[in-house]
N, C-alpha and C positions, 0 to 999 in steps of 0.2 A: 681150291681148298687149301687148308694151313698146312704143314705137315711139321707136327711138333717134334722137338730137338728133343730128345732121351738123352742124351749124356755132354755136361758140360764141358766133358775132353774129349768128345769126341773131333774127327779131325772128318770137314767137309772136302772131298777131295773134288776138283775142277778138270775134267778131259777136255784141252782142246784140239779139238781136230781140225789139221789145217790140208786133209787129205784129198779135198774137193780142188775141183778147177776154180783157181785163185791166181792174185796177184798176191795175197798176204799182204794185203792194203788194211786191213782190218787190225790183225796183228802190230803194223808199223803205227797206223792209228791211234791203240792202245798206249806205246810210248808214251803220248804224247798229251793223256787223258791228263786234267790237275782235280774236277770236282765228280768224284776223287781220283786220286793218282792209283797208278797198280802200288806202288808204295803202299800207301796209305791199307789198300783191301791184302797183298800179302803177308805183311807185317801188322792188321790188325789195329792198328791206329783211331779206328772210330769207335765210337761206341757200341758194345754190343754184336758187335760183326765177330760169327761163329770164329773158329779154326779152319783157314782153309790151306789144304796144300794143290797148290796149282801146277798143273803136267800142262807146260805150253813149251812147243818147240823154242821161243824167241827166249826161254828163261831156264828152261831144263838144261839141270848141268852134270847130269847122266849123259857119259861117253862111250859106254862099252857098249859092247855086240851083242843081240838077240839073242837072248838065251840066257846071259850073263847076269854076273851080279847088279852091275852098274848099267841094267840098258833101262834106258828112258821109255823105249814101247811096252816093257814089262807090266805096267801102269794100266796100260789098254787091254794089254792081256789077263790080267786080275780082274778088273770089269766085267769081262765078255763073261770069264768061270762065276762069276757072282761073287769075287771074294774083296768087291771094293764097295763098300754103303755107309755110306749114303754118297752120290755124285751127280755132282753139273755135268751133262755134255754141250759144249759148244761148238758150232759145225761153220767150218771158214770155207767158202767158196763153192760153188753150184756141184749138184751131182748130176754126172752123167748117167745116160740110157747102156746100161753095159751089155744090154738083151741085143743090141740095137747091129751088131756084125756077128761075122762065124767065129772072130778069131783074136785075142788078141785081150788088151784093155784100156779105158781113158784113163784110170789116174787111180793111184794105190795108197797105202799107207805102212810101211813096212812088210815085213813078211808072216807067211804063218809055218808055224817052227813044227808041222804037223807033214807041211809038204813042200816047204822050201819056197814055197811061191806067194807073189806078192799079192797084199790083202785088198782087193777094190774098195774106195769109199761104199759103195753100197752093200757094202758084207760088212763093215765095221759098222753102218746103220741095221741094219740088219739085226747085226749082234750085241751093239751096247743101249740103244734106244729104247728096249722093251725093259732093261735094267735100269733105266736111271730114272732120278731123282726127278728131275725137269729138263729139258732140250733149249738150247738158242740157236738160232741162225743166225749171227750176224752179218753185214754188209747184203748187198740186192744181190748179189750173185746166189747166199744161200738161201736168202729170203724169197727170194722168186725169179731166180735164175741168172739176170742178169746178163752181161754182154755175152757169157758165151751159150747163151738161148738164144740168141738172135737167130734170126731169117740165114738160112742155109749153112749152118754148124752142124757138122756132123755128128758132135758125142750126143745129141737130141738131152741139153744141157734143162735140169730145170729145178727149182729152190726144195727147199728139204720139207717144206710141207704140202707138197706137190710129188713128193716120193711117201711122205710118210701117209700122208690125207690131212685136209687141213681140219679136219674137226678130231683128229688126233688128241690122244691121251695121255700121257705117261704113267708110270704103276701109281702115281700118288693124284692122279686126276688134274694134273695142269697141263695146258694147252704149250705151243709151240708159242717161245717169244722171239718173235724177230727184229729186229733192229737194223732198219737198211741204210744204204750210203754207198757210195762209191768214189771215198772209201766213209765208213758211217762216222760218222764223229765222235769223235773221241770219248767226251766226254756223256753221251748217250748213251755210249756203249758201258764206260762203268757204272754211270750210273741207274743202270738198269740191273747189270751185273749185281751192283750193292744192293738194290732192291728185290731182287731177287733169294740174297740170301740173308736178309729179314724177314722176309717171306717164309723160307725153307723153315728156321729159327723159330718162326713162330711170331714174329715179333709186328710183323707188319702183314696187311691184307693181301690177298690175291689181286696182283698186277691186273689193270684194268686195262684189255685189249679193246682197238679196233678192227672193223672187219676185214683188215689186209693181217693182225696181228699183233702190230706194232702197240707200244706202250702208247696210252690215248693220251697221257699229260706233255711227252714229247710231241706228236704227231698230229694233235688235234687242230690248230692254227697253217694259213697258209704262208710260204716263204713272203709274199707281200706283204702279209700282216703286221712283220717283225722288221719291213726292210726300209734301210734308211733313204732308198728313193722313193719310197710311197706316195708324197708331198708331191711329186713331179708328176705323178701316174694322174692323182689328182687335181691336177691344172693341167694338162693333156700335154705336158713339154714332157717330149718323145727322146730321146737320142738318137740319132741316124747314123750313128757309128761308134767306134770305139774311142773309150779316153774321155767321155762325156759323162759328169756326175748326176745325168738326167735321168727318166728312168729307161728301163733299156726295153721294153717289150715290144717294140719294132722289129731290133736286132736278136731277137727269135728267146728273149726268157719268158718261160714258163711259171712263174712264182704266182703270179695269180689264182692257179688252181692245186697246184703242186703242194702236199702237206708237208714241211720240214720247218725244224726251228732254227737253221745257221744263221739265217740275217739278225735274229733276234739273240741268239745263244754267243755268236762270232765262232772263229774258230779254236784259238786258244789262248784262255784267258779274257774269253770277251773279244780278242782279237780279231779281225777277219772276218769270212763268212763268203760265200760266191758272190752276190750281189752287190754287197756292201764295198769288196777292193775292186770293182768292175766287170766280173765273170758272170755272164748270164746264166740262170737255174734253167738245168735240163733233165729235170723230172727222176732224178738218181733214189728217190726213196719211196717211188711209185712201181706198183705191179705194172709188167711189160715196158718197166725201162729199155734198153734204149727206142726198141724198133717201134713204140708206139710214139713218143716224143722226139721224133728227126723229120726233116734236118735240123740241126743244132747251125746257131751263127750264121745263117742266111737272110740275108735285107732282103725285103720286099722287090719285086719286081715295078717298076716307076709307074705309078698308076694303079696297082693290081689291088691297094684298099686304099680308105679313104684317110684324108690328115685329121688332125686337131682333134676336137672332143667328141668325134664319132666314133674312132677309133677303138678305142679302148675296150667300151660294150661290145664291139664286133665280137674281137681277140677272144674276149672274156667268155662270151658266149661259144665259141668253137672251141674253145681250150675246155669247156664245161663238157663239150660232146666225147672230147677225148682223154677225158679223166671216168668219164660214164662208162665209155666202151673197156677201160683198163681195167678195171671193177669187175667186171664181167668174163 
């Protein structure tokens, strides 16, 4: 649903929380966004784009202490009390199982000024989630766990609509938007962001998810679709190693069935993209990254499939069984 803007000065405020198990790959990401720049969405620049005041650690220039006039968690804590509305929360990096020992905690976000002690991400979802506006998860770690979900991690790690439920609501009836990557791209990430608060604004429709979440207009297409060795995959010239502009799906990439737009989008500025300067796709914006798409960068055993234009349908076809099982 829409959720219309009442006051043309009203100022939309943006949480983000980078209190989850992260690398802040998402955040350095963001840097690095140009369509649009954080430029461009906190100073307003485009058309139509609300008032927003954005509470991200990488820009927050609040220094003072808990409590104080000048603290930057004060933000979080107006939130929790109900005295910050309309607001974005965006959630950086997987939430852990805090239920999960006798003693102790995976990863916090400041403290709470009630009892001196620090506040787990899962008490700050807890407490700002049922408040806000709309939810993001950006990069795979919140979107669906990500590397520190993997097979024998002990914070029993897993994405934020997997703590929240994925047919989750927020109080204004929008779904959880995730945007995955590792780290997500840049320009996905704002531009999702800016659609989103078109969205809030009134201005633009409800963000069309697929069934992992992700925006369908980014997400819809496979990394092959968009990749500039396509052409190779299509005359069966393989690469058998690295440093080869052939295609690489020997040497263990995944783009065949893997949804992501970088070969197509590049990285920045059109620039780049994993396949396209030589790095094979390993499934970084797919549910059950990594432990469903490994090993990564291993050649074939001499014999163990077949060469030339057999190939490829094999690949295609087993790569199809384990993009089915990841869905699941």
């Amino acid at each position: 649903m829409n959720v219309p803007w009442a006051d043309d000065d009203q100022v939309l405020h943006i949480l983000w929380l980078n209190g989850g198990l992260s690398c802040d790959g998402e955040s350095v990401a963001l840097t690095a966004a140009t369509q649009p720049s954080i430029e461009d969405l906190v100073l307003g620049a485009l058309p139509g784009v609300p008032q927003i005041a954005l509470h991200w650690p990488y820009l927050g220039f609040e220094t003072g202490p808990d409590g104080g006039a000048d603290s930057f968690i004060e933000w979080f804590h107006r939130a929790a009390r109900g005295e910050l509305d309309p607001f974005i929360l965006i959630v950086e990096g997987s939430v852990p199982d805090e239920t999960n020992k006798e003693q102790g905690y995976w990863s916090g976000f400041g403290n709470d000024p009630l009892t001196g002690q620090p506040i787990t991400t899962t008490e700050w979802l807890d407490r700002l989630a049922p408040k806000a506006t709309a939810v993001m998860a950006v990069g795979t770690c919140a979107a669906y766990g990500g590397i520190h979900a993997m097979a024998g991690n002990p914070t029993g790690a897993m994405g934020v609509p997997d703590y929240l439920g994925w047919q989750w609501r927020s109080r204004t009836g929008l779904p959880i938007v995730c945007v995955p990557g590792c780290p997500t791209h840049p320009d996905n990430l704002s531009e999702t962001i800016l659609q989103l608060l078109y969205q809030i604004s009134g201005q633009a429709p409800t963000i069309a998810l697929d069934e992992s979440l992700r925006p369908q207009w980014l997400f819809e297409s496979t990394v092959h679709a968009g990749c500039d060795r396509a052409s190779y995959y299509d005359q069966s010239d393989f690469a058998t190693g690295y440093g080869s502009s052939s295609c690489l799906v020997k040497v263990g990439c995944w783009g065949q069935v893997v949804r992501c737009n970088v070969a197509k989008r590049g990285w920045i500025n059109g620039v780049g993209g994993c396949p396209n300067v030589g790095g094979i796709c390993i499934g970084c914006t797919m549910p059950g990254f990594p432990d469903k798409f490994m090993p990564f960068m291993e050649a074939p055993a001499a014999g163990a499939v077949p060469s030339g234009a057999g190939f490829a349908p094999v690949v295609q076809t087993l790569r199809g069984f384990t993009v089915r099982m990841a869905a699941t």
